[in-house]
ZADO-1210 file (C-alpha; in nm, 4 decimals, padded with zeros to 6 digits):
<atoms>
<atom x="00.0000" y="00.0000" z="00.0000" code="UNK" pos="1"/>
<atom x="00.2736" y="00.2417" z="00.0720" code="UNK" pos="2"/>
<atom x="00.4556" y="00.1416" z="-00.2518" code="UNK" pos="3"/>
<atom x="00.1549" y="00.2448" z="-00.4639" code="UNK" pos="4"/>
<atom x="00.0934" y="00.5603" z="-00.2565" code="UNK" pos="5"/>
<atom x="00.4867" y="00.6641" z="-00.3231" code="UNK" pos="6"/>
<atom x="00.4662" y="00.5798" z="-00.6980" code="UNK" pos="7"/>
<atom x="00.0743" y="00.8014" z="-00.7491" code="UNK" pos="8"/>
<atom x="00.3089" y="01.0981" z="-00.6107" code="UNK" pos="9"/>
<atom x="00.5662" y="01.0521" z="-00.7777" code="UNK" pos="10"/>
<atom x="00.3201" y="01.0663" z="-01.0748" code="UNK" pos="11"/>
<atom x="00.1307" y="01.3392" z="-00.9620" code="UNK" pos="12"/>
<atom x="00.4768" y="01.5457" z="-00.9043" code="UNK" pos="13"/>
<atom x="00.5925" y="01.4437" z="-01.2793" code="UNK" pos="14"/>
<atom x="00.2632" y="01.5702" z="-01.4188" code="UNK" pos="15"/>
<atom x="00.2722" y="01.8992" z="-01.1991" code="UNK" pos="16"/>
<atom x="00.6319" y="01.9500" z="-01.3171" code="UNK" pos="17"/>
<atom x="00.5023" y="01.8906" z="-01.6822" code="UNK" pos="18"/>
<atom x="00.2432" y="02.1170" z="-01.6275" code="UNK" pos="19"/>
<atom x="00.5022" y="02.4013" z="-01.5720" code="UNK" pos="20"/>
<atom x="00.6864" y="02.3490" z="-01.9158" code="UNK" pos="21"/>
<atom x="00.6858" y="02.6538" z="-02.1617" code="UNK" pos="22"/>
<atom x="00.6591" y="02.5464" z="-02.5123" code="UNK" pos="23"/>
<atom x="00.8799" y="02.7254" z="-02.7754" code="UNK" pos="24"/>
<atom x="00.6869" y="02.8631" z="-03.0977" code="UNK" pos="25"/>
<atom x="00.8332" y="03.0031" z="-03.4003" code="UNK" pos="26"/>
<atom x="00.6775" y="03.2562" z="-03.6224" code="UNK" pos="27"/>
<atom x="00.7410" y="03.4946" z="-03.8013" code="UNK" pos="28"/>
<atom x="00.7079" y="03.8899" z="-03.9294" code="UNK" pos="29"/>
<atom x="00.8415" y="03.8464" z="-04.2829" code="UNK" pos="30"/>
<atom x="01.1851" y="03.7290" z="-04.2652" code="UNK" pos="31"/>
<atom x="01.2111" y="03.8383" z="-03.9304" code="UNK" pos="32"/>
<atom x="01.2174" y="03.5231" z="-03.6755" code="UNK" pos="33"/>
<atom x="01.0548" y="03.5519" z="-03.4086" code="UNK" pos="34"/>
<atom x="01.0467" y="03.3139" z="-03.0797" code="UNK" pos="35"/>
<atom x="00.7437" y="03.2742" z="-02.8661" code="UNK" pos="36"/>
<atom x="00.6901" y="03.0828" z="-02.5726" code="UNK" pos="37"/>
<atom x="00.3322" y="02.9234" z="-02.4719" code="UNK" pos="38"/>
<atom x="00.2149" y="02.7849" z="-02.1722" code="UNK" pos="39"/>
<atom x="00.1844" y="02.3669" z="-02.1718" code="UNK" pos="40"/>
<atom x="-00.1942" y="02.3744" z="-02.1982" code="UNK" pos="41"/>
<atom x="-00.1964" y="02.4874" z="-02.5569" code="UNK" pos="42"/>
<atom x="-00.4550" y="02.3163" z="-02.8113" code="UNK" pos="43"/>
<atom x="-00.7702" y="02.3216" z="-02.5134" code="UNK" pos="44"/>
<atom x="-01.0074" y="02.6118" z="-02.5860" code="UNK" pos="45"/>
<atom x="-00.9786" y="02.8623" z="-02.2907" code="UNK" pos="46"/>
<atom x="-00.9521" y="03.1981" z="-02.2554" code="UNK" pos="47"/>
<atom x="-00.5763" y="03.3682" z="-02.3170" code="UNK" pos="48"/>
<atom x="-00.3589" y="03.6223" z="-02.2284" code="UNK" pos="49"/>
<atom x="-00.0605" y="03.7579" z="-02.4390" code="UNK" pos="50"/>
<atom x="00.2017" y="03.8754" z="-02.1978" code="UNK" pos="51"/>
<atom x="00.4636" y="04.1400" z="-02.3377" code="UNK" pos="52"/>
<atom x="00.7718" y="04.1934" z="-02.1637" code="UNK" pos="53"/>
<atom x="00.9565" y="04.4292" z="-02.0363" code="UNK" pos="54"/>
<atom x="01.2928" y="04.6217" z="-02.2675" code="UNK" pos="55"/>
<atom x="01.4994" y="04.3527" z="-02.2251" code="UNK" pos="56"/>
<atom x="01.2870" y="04.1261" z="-02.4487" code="UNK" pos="57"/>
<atom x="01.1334" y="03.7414" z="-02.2945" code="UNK" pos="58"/>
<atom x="01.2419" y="03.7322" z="-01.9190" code="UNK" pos="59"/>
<atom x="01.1980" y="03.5277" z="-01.6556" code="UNK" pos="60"/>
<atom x="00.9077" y="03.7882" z="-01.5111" code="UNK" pos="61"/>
<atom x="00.7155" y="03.7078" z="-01.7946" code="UNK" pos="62"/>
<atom x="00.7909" y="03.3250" z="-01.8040" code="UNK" pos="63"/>
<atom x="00.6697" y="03.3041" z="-01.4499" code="UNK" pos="64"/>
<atom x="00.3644" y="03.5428" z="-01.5234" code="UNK" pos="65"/>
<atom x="00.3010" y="03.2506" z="-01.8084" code="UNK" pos="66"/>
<atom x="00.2942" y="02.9720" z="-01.5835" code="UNK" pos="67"/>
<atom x="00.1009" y="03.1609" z="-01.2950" code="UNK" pos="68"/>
<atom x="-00.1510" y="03.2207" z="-01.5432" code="UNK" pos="69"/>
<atom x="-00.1886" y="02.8374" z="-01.6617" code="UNK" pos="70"/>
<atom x="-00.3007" y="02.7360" z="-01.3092" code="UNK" pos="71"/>
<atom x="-00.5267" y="02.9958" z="-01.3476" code="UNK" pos="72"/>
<atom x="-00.6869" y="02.7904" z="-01.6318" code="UNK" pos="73"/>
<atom x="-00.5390" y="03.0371" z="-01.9053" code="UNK" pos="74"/>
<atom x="-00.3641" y="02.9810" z="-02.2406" code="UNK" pos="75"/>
<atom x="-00.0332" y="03.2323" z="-02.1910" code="UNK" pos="76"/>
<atom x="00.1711" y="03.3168" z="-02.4892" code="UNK" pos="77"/>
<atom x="00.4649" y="03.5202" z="-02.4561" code="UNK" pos="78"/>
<atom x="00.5582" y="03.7477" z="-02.7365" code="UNK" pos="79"/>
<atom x="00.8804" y="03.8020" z="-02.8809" code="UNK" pos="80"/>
<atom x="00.8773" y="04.1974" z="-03.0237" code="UNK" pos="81"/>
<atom x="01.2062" y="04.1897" z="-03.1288" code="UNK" pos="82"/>
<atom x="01.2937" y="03.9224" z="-03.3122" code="UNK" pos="83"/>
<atom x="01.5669" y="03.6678" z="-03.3416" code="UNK" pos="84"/>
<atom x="01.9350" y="03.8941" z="-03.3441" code="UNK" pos="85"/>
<atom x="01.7995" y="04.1606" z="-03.1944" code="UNK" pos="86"/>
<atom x="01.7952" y="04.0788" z="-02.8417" code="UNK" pos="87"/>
<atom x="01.9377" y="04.3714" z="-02.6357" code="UNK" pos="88"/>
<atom x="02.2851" y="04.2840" z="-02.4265" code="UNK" pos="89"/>
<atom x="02.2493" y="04.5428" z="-02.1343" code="UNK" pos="90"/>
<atom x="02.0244" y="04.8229" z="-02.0586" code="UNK" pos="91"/>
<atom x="02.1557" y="05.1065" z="-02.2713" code="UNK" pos="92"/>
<atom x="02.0949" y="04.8680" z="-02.6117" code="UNK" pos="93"/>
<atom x="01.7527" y="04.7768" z="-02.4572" code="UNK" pos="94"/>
<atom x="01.6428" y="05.1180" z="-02.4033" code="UNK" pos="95"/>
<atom x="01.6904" y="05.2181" z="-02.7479" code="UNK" pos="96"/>
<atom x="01.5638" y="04.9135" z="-02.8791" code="UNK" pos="97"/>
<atom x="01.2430" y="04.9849" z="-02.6768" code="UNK" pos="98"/>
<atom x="01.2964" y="05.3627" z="-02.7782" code="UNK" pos="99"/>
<atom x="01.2638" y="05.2652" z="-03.1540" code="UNK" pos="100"/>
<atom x="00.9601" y="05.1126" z="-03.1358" code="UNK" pos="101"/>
<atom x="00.7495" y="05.3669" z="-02.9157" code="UNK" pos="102"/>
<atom x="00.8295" y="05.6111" z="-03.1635" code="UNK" pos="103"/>
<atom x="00.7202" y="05.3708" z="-03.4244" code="UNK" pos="104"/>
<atom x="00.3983" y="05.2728" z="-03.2793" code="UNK" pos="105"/>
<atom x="00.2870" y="05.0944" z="-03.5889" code="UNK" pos="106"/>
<atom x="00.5906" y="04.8167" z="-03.5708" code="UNK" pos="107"/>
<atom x="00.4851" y="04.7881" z="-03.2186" code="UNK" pos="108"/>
<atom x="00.1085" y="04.7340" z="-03.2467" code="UNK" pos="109"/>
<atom x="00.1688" y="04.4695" z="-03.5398" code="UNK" pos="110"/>
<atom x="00.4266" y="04.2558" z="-03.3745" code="UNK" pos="111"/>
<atom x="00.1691" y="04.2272" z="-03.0680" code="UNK" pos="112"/>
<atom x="-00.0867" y="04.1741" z="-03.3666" code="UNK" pos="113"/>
<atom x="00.1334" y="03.8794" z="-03.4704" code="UNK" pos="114"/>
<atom x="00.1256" y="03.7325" z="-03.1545" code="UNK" pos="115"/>
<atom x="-00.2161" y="03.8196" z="-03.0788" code="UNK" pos="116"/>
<atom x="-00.2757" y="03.5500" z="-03.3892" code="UNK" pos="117"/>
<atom x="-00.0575" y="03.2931" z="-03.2388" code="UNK" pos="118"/>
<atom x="-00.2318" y="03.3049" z="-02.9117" code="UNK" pos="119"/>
<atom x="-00.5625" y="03.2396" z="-03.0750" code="UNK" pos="120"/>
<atom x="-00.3805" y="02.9736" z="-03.3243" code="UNK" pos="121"/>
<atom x="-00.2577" y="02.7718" z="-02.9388" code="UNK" pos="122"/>
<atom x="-00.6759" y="02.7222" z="-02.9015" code="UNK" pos="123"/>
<atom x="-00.7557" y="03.0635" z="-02.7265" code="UNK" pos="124"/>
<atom x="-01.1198" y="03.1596" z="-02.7219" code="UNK" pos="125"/>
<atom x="-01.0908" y="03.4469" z="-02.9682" code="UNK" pos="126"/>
<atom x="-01.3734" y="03.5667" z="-02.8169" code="UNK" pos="127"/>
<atom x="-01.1947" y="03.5711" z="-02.4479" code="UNK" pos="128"/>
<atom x="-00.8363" y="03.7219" z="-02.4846" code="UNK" pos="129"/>
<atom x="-00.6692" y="03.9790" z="-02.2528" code="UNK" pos="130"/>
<atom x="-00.3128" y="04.1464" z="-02.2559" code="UNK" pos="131"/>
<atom x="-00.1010" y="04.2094" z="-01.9666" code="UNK" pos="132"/>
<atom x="00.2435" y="04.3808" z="-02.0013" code="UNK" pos="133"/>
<atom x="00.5479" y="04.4929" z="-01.7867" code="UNK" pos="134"/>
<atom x="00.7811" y="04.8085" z="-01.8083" code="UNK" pos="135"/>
<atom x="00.8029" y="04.8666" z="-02.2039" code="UNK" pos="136"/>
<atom x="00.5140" y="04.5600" z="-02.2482" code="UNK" pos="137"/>
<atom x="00.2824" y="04.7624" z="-02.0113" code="UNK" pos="138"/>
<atom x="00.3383" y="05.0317" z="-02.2698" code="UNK" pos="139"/>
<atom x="00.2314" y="04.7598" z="-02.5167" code="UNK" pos="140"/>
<atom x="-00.0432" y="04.6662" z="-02.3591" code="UNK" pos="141"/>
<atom x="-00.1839" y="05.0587" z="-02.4098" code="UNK" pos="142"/>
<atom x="-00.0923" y="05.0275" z="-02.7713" code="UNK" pos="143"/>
<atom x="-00.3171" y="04.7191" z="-02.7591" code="UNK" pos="144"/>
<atom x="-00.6349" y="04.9407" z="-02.6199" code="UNK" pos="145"/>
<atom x="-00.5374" y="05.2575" z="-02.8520" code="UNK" pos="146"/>
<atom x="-00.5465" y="05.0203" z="-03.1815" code="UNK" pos="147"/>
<atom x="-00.8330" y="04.8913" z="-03.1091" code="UNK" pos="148"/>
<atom x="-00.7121" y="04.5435" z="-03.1192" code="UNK" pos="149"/>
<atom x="-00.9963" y="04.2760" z="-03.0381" code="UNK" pos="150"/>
<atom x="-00.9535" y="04.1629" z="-02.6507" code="UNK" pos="151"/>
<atom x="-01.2009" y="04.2615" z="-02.3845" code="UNK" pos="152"/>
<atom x="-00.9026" y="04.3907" z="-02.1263" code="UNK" pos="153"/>
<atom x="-00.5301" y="04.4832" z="-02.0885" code="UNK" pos="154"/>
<atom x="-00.3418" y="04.5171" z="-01.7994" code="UNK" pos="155"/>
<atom x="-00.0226" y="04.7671" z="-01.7938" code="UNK" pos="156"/>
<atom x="00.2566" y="04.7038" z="-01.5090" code="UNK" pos="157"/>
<atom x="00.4486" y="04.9635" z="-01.4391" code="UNK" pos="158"/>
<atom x="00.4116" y="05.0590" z="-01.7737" code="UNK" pos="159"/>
<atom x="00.5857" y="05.3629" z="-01.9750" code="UNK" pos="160"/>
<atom x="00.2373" y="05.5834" z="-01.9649" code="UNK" pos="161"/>
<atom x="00.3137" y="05.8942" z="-02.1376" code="UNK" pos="162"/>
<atom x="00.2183" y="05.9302" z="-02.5364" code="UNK" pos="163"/>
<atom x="00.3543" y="06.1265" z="-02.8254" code="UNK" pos="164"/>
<atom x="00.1663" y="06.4873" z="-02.7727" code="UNK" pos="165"/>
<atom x="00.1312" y="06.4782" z="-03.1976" code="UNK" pos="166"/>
<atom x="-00.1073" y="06.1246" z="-03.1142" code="UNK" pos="167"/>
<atom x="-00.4632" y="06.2107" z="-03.1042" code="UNK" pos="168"/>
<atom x="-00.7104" y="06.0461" z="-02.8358" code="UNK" pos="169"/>
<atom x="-00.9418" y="05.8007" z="-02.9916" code="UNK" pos="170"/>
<atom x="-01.2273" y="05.5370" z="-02.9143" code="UNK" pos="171"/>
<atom x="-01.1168" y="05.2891" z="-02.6120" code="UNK" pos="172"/>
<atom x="-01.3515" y="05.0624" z="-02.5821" code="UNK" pos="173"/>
<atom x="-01.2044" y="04.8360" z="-02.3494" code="UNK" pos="174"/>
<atom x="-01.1333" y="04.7615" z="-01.9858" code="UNK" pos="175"/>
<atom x="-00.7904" y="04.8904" z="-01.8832" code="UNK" pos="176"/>
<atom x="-00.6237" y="04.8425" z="-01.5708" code="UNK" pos="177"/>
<atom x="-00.2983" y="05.0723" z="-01.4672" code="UNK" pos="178"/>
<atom x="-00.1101" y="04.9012" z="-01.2081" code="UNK" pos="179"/>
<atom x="00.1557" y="05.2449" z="-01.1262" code="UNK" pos="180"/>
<atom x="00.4712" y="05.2485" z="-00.8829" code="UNK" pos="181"/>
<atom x="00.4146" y="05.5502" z="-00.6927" code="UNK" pos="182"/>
<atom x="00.7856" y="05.6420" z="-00.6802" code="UNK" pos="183"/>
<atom x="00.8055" y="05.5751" z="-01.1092" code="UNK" pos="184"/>
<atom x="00.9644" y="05.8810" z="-01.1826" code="UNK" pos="185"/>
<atom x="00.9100" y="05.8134" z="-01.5216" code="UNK" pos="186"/>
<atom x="00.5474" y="05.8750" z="-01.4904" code="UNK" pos="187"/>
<atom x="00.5210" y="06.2537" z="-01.3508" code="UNK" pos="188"/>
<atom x="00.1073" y="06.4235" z="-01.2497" code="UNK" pos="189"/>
<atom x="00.1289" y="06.5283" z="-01.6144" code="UNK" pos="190"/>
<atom x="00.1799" y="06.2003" z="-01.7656" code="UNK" pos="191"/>
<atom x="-00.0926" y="06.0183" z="-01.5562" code="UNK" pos="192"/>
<atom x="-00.3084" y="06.3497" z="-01.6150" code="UNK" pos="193"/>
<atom x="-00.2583" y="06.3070" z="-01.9855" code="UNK" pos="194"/>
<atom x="-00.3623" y="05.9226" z="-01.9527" code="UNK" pos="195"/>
<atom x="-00.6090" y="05.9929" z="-01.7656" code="UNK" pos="196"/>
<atom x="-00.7851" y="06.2115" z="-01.9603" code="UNK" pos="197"/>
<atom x="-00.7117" y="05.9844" z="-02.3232" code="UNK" pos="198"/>
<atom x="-00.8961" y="05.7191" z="-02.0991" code="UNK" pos="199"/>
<atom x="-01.1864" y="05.9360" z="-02.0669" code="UNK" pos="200"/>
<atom x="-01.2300" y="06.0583" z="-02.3693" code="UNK" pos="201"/>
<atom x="-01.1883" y="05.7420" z="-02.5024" code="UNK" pos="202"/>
<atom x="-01.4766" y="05.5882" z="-02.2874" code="UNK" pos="203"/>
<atom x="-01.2708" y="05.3586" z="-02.1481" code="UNK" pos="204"/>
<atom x="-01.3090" y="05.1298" z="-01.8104" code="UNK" pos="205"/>
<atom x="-01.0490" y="05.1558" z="-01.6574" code="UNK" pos="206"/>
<atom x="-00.8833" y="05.1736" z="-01.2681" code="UNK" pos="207"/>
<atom x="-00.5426" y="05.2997" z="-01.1558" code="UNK" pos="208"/>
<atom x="-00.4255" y="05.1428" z="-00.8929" code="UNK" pos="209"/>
<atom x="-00.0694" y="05.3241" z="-00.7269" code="UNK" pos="210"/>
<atom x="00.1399" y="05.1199" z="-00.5162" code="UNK" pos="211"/>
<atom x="00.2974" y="05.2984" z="-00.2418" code="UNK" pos="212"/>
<atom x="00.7018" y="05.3137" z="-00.1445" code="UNK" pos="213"/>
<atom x="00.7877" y="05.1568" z="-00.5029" code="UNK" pos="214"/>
<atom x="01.0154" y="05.2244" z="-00.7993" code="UNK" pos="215"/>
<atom x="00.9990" y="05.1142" z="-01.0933" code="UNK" pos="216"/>
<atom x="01.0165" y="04.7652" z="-01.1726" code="UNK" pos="217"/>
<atom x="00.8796" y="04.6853" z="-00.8026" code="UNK" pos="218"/>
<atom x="00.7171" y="04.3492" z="-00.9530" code="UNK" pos="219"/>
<atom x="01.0566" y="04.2195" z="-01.0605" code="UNK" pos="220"/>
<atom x="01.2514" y="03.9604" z="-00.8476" code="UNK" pos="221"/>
<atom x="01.5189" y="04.0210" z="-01.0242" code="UNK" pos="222"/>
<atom x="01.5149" y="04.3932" z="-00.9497" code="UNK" pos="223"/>
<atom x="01.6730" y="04.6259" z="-00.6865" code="UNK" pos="224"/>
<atom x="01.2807" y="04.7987" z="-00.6662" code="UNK" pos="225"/>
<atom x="01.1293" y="04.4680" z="-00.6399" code="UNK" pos="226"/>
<atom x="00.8845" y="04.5003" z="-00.3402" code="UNK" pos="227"/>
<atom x="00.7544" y="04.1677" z="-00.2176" code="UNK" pos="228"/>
<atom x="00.4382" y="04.2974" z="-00.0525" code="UNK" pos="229"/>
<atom x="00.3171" y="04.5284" z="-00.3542" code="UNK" pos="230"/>
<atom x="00.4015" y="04.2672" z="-00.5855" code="UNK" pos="231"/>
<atom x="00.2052" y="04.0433" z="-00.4447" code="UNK" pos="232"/>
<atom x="-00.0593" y="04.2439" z="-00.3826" code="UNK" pos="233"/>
<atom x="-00.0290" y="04.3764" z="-00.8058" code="UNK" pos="234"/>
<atom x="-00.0747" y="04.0037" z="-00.8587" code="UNK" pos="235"/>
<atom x="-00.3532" y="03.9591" z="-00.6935" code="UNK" pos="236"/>
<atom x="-00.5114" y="04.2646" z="-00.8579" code="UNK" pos="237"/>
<atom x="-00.3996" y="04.1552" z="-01.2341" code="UNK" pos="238"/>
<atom x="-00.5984" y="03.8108" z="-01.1405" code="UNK" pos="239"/>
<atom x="-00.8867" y="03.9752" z="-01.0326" code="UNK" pos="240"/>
<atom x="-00.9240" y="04.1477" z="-01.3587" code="UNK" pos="241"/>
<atom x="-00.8560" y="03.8727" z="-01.5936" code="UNK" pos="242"/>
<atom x="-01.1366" y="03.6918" z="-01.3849" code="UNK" pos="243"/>
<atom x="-01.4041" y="03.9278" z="-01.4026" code="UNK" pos="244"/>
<atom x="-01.2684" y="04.0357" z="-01.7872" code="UNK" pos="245"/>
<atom x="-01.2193" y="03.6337" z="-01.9288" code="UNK" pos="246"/>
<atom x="-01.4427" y="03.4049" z="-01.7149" code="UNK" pos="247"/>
</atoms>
């Protein structure tokens, strides 16, 4: 009896481990390569979330996000923006990598277009999708709203907030969720003013929720601002939202 209880967890612990596995998915933009990663429940029909990450490119942040997000009973597919050689080194090449494409909005909103397709094409409800993103994602994930892209909710984590002042507001008809570092000194009263109002007149529904005593990447483990309590507490918060938005 104790033999067959040892080998049903042993086999329970193999399939949770198995469960955790990120699958690797190729596509393309062009002859750009591009490298994806999806969660291990791929091919069921469930609701999905495309997570963009932050400037570096696909991070461990986001790979975790992916895998919190399967347990939730969610199809996660993490987007590669860059592409295959282009994968900043340090944080001067990933800032102007990131640079390039907020100024090009365009690029930006069709490679999360691109992987919008190959989360639906892993068995995603089209009809149920939602985009979270962190640091330059979470800028992505606004780009998702402002282009009208069809998913019923994004979620923007410590996000780059301000737009180019030549950008006019449009329609946003979508549930957004701002999850802001209060000490981000990248987003000043005037930028969260400015998104503020876009949200507004873009008859959005939408929340900001600040998190107090944190810097910028507070979410990050891998961070000097991560902040454990906030993090958790984002989490929780991001979860919440894809629950009432997807199920």
């Amino acid at each position: 009896m104790k033999k067959l209880s040892f080998i049903l967890l042993m086999f329970l612990y193999g399939a949770s481990l198995k469960a955790q596995n990120l699958k690797a998915v190729v596509y393309a933009d062009g002859v750009q390569k591009l490298n994806g990663l999806v969660t291990d429940n791929a091919g069921k029909s469930l609701p999905g979330v495309l997570v963009l990450p932050a400037w570096k490119g696909i991070d461990q942040e986001a790979k975790t996000a992916a895998l919190e997000l399967e347990k939730q009973g969610y199809i996660a597919f993490v987007a590669d923006i860059y592409g295959e050689g282009n994968y900043p080194a340090d944080n001067t090449a990933a800032g102007k990598m990131a640079g390039t494409y907020r100024s090009n909005y365009q690029a930006y909103q069709h490679r999360i277009e691109l992987a919008l397709e190959q989360l639906k094409k892993a068995g995603a409800l089209p009809g149920k999708i939602a985009v979270i993103g962190y640091c330059f994602g979470g800028s992505g994930a606004l780009e998702v709203a402002r282009a009208g892209f069809p998913v019923l909710g994004i979620v923007s984590i410590h996000g780059g907030l301000a737009k180019d002042s030549s950008r006019v507001n449009g329609p946003l008809n979508i549930k957004m969720l701002i999850e802001n570092a209060a000490e981000d000194h990248g987003v000043t009263p005037e930028v969260m003013s400015k998104l503020v109002t876009e949200m507004n007149d873009g008859k959005a529904d939408w929340q900001v929720i600040t998190y107090a005593y944190c810097k910028h990447t507070f979410t990050d483990p891998a961070s000097p601002d991560y902040n454990p309590v906030m993090a958790r507490r984002a989490w929780q918060h991001t979860l919440f939202f894809l629950k009432e938005v997807l199920q």
